[in-house]
C-alpha positions in Angstrom: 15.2 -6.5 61.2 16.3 -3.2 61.6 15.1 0.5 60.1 17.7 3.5 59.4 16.5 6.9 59.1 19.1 9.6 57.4 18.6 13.5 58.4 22.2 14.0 57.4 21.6 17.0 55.1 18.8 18.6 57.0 20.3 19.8 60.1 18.5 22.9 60.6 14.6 21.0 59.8 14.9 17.5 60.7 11.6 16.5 62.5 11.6 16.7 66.5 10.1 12.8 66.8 9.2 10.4 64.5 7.6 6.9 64.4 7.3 3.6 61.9 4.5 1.9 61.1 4.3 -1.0 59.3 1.5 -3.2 57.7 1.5 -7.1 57.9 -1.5 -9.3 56.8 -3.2 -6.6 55.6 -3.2 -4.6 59.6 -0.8 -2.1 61.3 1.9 -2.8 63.6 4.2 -0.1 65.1 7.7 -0.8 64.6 8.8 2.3 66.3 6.9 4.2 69.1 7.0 7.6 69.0 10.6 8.6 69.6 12.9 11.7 70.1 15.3 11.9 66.8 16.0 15.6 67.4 19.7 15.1 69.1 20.2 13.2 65.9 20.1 16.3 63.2 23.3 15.7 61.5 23.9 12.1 61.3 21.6 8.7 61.0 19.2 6.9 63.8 19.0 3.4 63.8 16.4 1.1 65.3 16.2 -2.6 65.6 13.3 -4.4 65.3 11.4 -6.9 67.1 9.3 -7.8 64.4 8.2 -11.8 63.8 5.4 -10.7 61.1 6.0 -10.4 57.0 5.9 -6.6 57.3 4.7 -5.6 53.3 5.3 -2.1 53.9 6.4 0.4 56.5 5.1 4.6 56.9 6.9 7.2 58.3 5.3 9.8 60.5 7.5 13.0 61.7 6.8 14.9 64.2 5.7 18.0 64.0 7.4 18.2 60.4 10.7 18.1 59.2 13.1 16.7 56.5 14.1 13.0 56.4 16.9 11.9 53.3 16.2 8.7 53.2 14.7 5.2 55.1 16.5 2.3 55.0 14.7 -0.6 55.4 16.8 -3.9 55.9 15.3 -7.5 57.0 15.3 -11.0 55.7 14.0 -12.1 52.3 12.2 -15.1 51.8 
C-alpha cells in the first residue's frame, strides 16, 4: 500500500531521483515513476501506492547514485 525510503544518515550522498519497480505475475510494474528525492536528504520520503496486483518483489533504482538506509515496504498480507 505504501513504500518508505530512509536517506536519514546520508545527507551529503543521497541519490538526486529514484524509482520502484515491482514484479507481479512474474512481469514489471512501476510503483514509482521516476521522482525528485533530493529536497529530502535528511529525513524519509513516502509514497502511496496504487497498486491492485500481488506485488512479489519490489527494486530500487537511484538516480545517478547515492545512499538509501533503508526501504520499507508495507501492504496487506493475505
Amino acid at each position: 500500500t505504501r513504500i518508505q525510503i530512509d536517506v536519514t544518515y546520508v545527507r551529503n550522498n543521497n541519490p538526486r531521483e529514484l524509482s520502484v519497480t515491482g514484479l507481479a505475475n512474474g512481469k514489471p510494474v512501476n510503483l514509482v515513476k521516476r521522482t525528485p528525492v533530493k529536497a529530502f536528504a535528511g529525513n524519509k520520503v513516502e509514497f502511496q501506492l496504487d497498486a491492485l496486483e500481488k506485488i512479489e518483489a519490489v527494486h530500487v533504482t537511484v538516480f545517478p547514485d547515492g545512499g538509501i538506509n533503508r526501504v520499507h515496504v508495507f501492504g496487506i498480507i493475505e
